[in-house]
N, C-alpha and C positions, 0 to 999 in steps of 0.2 A: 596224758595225765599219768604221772609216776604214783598218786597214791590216792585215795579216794580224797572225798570232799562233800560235806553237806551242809545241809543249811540248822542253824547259823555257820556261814562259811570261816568266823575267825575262831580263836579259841572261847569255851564255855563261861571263860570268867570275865571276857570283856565283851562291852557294852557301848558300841558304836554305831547310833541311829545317824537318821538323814544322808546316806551316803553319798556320796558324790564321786562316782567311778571315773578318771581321765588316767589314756596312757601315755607318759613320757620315755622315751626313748628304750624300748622294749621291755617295760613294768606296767602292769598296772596298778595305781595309787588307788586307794582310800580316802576322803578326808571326810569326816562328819565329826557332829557335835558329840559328847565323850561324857555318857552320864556318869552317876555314880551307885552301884548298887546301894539300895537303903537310905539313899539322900530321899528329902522330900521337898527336891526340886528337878527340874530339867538341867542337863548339862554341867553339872558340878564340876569335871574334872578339866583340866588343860588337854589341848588339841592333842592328839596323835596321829599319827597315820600308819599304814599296812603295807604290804607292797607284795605284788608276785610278778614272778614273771609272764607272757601275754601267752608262751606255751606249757604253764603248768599252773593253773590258777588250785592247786590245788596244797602249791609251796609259798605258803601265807608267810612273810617277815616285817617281825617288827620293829619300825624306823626309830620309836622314841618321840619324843617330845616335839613337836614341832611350834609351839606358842600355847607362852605361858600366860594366864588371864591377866596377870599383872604388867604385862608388855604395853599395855596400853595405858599411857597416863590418866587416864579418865575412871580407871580401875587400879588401883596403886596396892590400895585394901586389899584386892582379890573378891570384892563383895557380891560385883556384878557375874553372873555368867556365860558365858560365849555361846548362841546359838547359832544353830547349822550355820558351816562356811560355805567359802566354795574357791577354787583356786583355778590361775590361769595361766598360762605361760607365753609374756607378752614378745616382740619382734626384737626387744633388748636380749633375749635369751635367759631373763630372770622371770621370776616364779611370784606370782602376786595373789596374797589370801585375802580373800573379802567376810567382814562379817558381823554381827550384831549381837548386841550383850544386852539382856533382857529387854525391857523393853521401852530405851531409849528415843527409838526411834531414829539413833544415828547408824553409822556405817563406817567400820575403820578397815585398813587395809595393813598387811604389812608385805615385806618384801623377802626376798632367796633369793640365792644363787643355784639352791638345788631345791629337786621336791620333796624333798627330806628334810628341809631346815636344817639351820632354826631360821624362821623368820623373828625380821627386825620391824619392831613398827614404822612404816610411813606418813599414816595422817588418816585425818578421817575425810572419807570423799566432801565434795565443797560444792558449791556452786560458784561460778567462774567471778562474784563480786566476794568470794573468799566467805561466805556461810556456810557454814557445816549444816547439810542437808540432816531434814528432821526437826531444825533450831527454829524456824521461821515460824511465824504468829500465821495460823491457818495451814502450816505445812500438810505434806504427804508423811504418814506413819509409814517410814520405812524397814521395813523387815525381808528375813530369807532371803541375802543378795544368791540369786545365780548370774553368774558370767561368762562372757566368751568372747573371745578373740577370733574376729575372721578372717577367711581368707586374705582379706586385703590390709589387715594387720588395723582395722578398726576395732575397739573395745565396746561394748554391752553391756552394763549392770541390769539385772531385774531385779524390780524387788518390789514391797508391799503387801497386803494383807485384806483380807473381807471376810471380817465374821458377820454371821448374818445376826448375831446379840450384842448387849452392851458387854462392853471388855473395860473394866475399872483399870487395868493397867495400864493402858494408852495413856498418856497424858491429853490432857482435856485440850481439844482443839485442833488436833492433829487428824485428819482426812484417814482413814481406813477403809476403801471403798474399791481397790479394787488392786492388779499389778501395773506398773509405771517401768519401761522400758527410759534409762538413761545413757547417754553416749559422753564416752570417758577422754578427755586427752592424752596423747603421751604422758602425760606426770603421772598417769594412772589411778586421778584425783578429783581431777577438774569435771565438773560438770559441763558441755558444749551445747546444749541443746533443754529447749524444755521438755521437760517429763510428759509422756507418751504415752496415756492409760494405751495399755494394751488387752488387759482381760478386765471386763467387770464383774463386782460381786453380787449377789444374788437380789434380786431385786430389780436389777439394772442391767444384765445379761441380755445377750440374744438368746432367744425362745429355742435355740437350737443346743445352749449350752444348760434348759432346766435341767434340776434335780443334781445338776454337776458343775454348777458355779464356782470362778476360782474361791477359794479361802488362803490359803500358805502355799509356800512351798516350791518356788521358782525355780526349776531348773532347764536353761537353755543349753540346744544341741544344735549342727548345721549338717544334716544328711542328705546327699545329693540334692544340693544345692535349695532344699528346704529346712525353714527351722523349725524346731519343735519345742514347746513349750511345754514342758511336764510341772504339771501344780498338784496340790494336795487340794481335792474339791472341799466342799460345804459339807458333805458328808465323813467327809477328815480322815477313814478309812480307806480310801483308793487315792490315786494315782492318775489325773487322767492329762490328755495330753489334747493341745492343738497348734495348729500348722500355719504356715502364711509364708510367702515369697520373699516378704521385706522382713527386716527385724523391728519393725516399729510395727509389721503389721497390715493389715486387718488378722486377727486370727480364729482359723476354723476349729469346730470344735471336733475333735478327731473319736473319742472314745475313749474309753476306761481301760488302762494298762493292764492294772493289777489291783484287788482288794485285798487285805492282810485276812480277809473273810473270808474273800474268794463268793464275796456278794457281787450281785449281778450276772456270773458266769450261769450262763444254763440256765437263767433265769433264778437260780437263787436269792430267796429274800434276805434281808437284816436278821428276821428273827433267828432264820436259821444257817448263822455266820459258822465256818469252821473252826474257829479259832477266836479268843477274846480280841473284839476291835480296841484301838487304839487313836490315835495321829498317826500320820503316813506321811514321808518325805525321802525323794531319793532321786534319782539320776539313770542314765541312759548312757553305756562305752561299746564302744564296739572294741570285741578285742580278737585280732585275727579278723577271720571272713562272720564272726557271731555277733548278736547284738544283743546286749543282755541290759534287763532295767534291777535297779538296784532298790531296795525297801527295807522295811525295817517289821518285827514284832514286838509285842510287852507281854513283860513276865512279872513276876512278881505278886500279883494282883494289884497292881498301878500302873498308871502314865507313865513313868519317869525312869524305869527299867528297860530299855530297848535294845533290840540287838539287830545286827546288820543281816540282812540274809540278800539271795539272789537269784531270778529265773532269766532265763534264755529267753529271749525274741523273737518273732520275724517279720520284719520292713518288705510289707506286699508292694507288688510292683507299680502299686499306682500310692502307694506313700502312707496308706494303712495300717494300724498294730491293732490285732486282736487279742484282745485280755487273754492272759494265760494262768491258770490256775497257781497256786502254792506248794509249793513241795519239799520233800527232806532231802532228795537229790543234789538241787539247785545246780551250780557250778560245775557237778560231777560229769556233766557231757553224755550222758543214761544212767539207769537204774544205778542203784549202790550192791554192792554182793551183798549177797545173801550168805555169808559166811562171818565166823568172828562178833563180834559183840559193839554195839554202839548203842548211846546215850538214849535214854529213854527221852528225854527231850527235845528230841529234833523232831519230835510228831511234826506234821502239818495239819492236824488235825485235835481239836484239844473240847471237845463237846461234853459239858455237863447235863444231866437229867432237865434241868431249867434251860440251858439253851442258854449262848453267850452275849455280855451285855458290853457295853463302851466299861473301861475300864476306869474304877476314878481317879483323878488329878491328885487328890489326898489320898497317903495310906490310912485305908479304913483297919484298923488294927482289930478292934473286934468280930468283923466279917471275915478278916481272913481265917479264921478257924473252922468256919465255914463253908468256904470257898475252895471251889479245885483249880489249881495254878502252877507254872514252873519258879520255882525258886533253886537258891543254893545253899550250903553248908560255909560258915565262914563270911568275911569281909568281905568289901570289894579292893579287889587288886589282888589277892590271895594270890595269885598266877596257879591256881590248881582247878581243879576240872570237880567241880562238886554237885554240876546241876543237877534236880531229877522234879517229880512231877509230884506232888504235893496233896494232902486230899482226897484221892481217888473214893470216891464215893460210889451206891447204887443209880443206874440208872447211866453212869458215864459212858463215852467212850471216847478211844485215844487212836490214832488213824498218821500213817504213814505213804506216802507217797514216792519212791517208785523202788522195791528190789527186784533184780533178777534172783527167781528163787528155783532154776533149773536142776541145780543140784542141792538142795536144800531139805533136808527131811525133816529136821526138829526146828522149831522157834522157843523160844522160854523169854518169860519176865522173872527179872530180881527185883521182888519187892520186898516190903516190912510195914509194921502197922499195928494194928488191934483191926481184924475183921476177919469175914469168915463167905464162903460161899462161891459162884461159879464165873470163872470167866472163860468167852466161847472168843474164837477167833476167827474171820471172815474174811472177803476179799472184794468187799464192795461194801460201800456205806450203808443204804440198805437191803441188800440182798442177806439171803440166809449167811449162817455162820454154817463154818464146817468142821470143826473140834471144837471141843471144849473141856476143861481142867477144873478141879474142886481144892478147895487152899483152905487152910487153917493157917493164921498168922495171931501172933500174941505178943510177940517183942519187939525191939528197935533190932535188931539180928535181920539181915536180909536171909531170905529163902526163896527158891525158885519154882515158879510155873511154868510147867513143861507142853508143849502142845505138839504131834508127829502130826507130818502132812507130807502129801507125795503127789506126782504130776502136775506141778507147778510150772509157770511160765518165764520168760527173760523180762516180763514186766509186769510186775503185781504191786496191786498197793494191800498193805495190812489193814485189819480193822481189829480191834481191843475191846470187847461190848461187857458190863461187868454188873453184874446180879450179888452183890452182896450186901452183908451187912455189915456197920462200922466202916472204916475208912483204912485206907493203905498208900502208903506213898510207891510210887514206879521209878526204878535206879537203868534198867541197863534192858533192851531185846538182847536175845542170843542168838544165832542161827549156827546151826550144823548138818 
């Protein structure tokens, strides 16, 4: 690692959920769906992708454009929007995007010669009498293709959806009930086989997958010579994942990856999530001997802000993943230094006095003045670094996961605001604090709170615990 890295691991002004991490030929790619800050929709913007190399994930390059929403004749207007892809790289040596645009319920694909693009559109997958899957009277509502090419150079689309309420966007008639595993011909189009529920939705689940029924969110992997199926449960916050020898199936229900909550960990409940829950969608790469699962957070105080983040793995030897908490780290391979100054918004932790809720789908514009959240200065695309923490109110606190703070004596926040009063600094969520600093702020002018600490460890996480009155926004930690 030539330079740190943390979570969100691309830059602060872009916004790319539902990751889907695959390496081609000594990169690791990116592809997910590519919101738009302050849109009040999902997915507004055209595809892009990211790229580093698989020995320094922490040298992020941006490829550009890889498919524009108008590539598809079905979207000429640009009106529909492209949700989460997912790409594969078939035995042709070309590069095939799968993916869905609101909520059609169809499935287009397009083509490359690199993973970079541009991809060219192909067609939209078929079933083998030439109907566009999705189109049929009583079809499967097909959504969130994950794909994979296997070893033996056979193809896999997953896809499908299980809300456990009525969805008025579905077109009426269309099956939502569970994931449907499809097997692809060379044309990388064709349907061969009939659809193959492979996960059902809640209600219709085995008793082994309660409380974590699929909902969204398919992404297929093949690890020593098992496949994994990572969905976004009923719960819409985690991650969870299940296993089976075949790609059609039976599949086991394995456990809970990751929460953006870090609910369920240690027993942790909903109410008390670390972090505002969202939808969750993301993917599994192994890069090097590591295996890392890819997710996503919301900021803003809405659904529709998301950003990519990422933790590390570990595949036990009998084919197990144990939930692994959230962190500011992520990518970084251990703690972040504890020296130099970094974004006040890579907290892993973002706890209001009230305790965090699902965030809503609509921007509520009059509770955001209310509400403590990350947001930014400026448009979306800006390419400049303006996030910070918005709100910070009594009773909050703001939590970081993991620095080495071995040579570390001072920490400071730059904040600004109208408020007034004490904030202590700790090193455990509720364990005591160990300093604390008294602040007078009155203008939009940043000013700094300083806090000395000594005999620190190579792995501490922060804690931000804040007693005042009126509200202040958080710009930057310092450590020296």
């Amino acid at each position: 690692m030539k330079k740190q890295v943390y979570n969100p691991y691309l830059p602060l002004y872009e916004y790319i959920p539902d990751g889907e991490p695959h390496v081609f030929d000594g990169r690791l790619y990116v592809y997910g769906s590519h919101d738009q800050f302050g849109a009040f929709n999902f997915c507004h913007n055209d595809y892009v992708t990211w790229s580093a190399p698989v020995d320094d994930l922490s040298d992020w390059k941006y490829e550009g454009i890889i498919l524009k929403k108008n590539e598809d004749p079905d979207n000429k207007n640009s009106r529909k929007d492209l949700y989460a892809p997912d790409v594969t790289r078939f035995k042709d040596g070309k590069y095939y995007i799968y993916y869905a645009y609101n909520f059609t319920g169809k499935v287009g694909v397009a083509r490359s010669d690199k993973p970079t693009g541009p991809f060219t559109f192909l067609g939209h997958v078929r079933y083998n009498d030439g109907t566009e899957i999705g189109t049929r009277r009583k079809d499967i509502f097909y959504f969130d293709p994950g794909v994979l090419t296997d070893d033996d150079g056979r193809v896999f689309l997953y896809v499908g959806f299980g809300p456990d309420h009525f969805f008025p966007q579905i077109r009426p008639g269309l099956k939502a009930d569970g994931c449907y595993c499809l097997e692809l011909a060379d044309d990388m189009m064709t349907v061969i086989n009939n659809p193959v529920k492979v996960l059902d939705k809640k209600g219709k689940a085995d008793p082994s997958f309660e409380g974590h029924e699929f909902f969204e969110a398919s992404s297929i992997r093949k690890i020593n010579n098992i496949y994994y199926l990572v969905y976004s449960s009923i719960q819409g916050h985690e991650l969870c994942y299940a296993t089976s020898s075949s790609p059609f199936g039976p599949f086991k229900f394995g456990g809970t990856i990751i929460s953006s909550g870090d609910v369920g960990l240690d027993g942790r409940k909903k109410k008390d999530a670390v972090y505002p829950l969202g939808n969750n969608h993301g993917g599994i790469a192994k890069v090097l001997d590591d295996y890392y699962i890819f997710y996503h957070r919301h900021t803003n105080f809405t659904n529709t802000d998301r950003q990519g983040l990422a933790e590390k793995i570990k595949i036990e030897k009998d084919g197990s993943i144990k939930q692994v908490e959230t962190t500011s780290c992520g990518l970084n391979n251990g703690p972040l230094l504890g020296k130099g100054i970094y974004p006040a918004s890579i907290c892993s932790s973002l706890i209001p006095k009230e305790g965090n809720v699902f965030y809503p789908f609509f921007k509520l514009w009059f509770k955001k003045k209310t509400k403590t959240y990350i947001t930014q200065y400026g448009k979306d695309s800006d390419f400049k670094e303006t996030q910070f923490i918005a709100n910070v109110k009594n009773g909050c606190l703001i939590g970081y996961k993991y620095f080495d703070l071995t040579n570390t004596r001072k920490i400071s926040l730059s904040i600004s605001g109208r408020g007034k009063g004490k904030i202590s600094l700790g090193f455990s969520e509720k364990g005591k604090t160990e300093t604390s600093a008294f602040f007078c702020s009155s203008s939009k002018s940043q000013t700094k709170v300083s806090f000395e600490i000594k005999g620190r460890k190579d792995r501490e996480s922060l804690y931000f615990f804040f007693d005042i009155k009126g509200k202040i926004n958080v710009f930057d930690v310092g450590f020296e």
